[in-house]
C-alpha positions as CSV (number, residue, x, y, z in Angstrom):
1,X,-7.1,-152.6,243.7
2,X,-5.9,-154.5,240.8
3,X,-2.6,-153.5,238.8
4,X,-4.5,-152.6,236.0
5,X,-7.2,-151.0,237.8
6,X,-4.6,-148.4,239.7
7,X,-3.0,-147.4,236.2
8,X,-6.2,-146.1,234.7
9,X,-6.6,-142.5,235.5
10,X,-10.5,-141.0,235.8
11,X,-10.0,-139.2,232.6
12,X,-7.3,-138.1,230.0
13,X,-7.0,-134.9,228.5
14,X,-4.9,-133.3,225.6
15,X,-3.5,-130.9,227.6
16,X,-4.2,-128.6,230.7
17,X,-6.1,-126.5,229.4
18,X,-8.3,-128.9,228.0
19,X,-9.2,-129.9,231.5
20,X,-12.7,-128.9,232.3
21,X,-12.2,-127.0,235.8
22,X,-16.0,-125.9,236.2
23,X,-17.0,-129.6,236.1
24,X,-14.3,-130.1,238.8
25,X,-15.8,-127.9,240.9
26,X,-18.9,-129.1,240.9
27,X,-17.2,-132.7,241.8
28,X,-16.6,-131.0,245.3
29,X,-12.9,-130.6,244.0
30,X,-10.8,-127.7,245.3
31,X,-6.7,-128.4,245.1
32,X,-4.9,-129.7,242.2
33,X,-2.0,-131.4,242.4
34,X,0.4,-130.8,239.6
35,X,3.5,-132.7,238.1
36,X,6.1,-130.5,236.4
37,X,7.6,-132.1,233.8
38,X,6.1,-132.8,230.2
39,X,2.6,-131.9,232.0
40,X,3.3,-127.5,232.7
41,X,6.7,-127.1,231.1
42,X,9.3,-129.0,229.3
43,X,11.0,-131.8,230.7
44,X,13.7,-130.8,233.3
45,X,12.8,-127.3,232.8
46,X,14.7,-124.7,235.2
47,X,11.8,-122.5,235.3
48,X,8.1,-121.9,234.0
49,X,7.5,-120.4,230.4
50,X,3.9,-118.9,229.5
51,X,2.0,-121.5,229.3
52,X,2.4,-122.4,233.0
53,X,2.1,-119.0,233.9
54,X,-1.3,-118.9,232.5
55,X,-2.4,-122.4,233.2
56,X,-1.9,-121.5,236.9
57,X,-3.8,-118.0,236.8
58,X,-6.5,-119.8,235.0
59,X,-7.0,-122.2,238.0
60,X,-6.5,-119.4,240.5
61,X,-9.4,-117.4,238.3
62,X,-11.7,-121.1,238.7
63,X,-11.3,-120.8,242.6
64,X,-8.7,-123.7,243.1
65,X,-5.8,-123.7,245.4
66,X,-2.7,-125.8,244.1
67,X,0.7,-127.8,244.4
68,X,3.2,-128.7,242.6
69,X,4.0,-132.5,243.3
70,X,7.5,-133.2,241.4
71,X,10.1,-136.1,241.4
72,X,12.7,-133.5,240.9
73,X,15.5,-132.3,243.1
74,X,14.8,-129.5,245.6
75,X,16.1,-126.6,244.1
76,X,15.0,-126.8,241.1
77,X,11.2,-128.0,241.4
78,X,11.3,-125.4,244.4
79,X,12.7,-122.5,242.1
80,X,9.3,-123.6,239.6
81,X,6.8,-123.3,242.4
82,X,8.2,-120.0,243.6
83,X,8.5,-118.2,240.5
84,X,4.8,-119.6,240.4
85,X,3.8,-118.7,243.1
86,X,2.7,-121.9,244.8
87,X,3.8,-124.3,247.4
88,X,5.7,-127.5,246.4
89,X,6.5,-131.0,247.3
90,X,9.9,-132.1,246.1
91,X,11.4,-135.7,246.3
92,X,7.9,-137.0,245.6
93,X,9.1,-140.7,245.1
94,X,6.0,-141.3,242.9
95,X,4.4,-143.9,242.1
96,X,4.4,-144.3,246.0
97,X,1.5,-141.6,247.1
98,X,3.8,-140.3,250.1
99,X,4.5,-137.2,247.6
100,X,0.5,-136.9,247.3
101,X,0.0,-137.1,251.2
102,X,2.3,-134.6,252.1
103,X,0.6,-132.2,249.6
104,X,-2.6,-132.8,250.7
105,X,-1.4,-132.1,254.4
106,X,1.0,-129.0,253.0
107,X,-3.1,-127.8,251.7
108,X,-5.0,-128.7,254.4
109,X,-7.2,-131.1,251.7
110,X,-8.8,-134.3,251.4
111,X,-8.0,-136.6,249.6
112,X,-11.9,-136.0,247.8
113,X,-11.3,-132.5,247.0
114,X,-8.1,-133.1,245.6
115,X,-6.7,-133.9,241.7
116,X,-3.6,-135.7,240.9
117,X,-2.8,-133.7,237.1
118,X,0.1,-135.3,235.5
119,X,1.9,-136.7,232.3
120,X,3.0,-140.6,232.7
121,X,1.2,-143.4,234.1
122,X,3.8,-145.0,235.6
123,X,4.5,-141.7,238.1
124,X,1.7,-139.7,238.7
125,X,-1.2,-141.9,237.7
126,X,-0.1,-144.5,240.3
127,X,0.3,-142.2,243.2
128,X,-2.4,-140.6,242.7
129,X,-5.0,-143.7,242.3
130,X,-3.0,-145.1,245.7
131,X,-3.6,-142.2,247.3
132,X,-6.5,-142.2,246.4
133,X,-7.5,-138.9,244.9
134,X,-9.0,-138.3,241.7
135,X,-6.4,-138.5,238.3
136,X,-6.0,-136.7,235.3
137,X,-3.4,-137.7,233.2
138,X,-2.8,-135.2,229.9
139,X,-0.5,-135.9,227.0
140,X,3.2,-135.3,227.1
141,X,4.3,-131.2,226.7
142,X,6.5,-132.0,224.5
143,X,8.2,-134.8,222.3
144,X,11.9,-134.2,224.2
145,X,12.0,-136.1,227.5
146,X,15.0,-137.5,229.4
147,X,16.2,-141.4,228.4
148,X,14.7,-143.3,231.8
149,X,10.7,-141.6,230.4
150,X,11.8,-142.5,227.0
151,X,12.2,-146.2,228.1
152,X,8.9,-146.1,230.1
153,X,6.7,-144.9,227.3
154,X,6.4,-147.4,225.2
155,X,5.1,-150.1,228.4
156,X,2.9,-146.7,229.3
157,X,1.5,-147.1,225.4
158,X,0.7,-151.1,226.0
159,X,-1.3,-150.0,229.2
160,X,-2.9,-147.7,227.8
161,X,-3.9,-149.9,225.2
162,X,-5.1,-152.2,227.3
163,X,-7.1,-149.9,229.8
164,X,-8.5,-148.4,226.9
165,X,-7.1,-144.9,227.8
């Protein structure tokens, strides 16, 4: 796989809940995988507001089972998943997909039923392409975001003008 063939995800989105999970399904897919931060909640975010509340009862209502795959320390990625009631892998180390297998062997899924969702290219589109399951990236949460994404996005902008994305 060519460099810029593994930072293209399958398709981009607005948001999460512009994600069409019917069409998913009929794909074969059954477990999303789902970053945290800038894609459900706010960056570094100590626990879920509404919006991921209701994101993850709307894919419980569609029939998939799901993860959260974070970056983030322990405790506080784990405190997210809890209060959402889902598992978690912490310490992802993504772009590497080692974060992505562990979920998909936390699920019990394949790497064809399974979607990476997530916010940045350089993280989550990566692992997920190397993994390889299926990628979604969606546009940021929110416009506040911690100085190391800050520096990323604007090389995330020139690759996504490239890769037409």
């Amino acid at each position: 796989m060519n460099i810029f063939a593994a930072m293209k995800p399958d398709a981009v989105y607005g948001s999460v809940y512009d994600i069409p999970l019917d069409k998913l399904r009929e794909e074969g897919k059954k477990c999303l995988l789902l970053d945290f931060d800038n894609t459900l909640g706010p960056d570094h975010a100590t626990k879920p507001d509404d919006y991921a509340y209701k994101f993850i009862d709307k894919v419980r209502e569609a029939g998939f089972i799901c993860c959260l795959v974070s970056n983030a320390k322990s405790g506080r990625s784990a405190g997210i998943a809890e209060a959402l009631g889902i598992p978690c892998v912490t310490y992802a180390h993504k772009p590497r997909p080692d974060g992505i297998f562990r979920a998909l062997k936390l699920m019990d899924t394949k790497a064809e039923e399974a979607v990476m969702i997530g916010d940045q290219v350089f993280t989550d589109v990566i692992a997920g392409r190397l993994a390889p399951v299926y990628t979604i990236m969606v546009e940021k949460y929110s416009r506040k975001e911690i100085w190391y994404v800050v520096l990323k996005r604007p090389f995330e902008k020139l690759v996504r003008l490239i890769g037409r994305f």
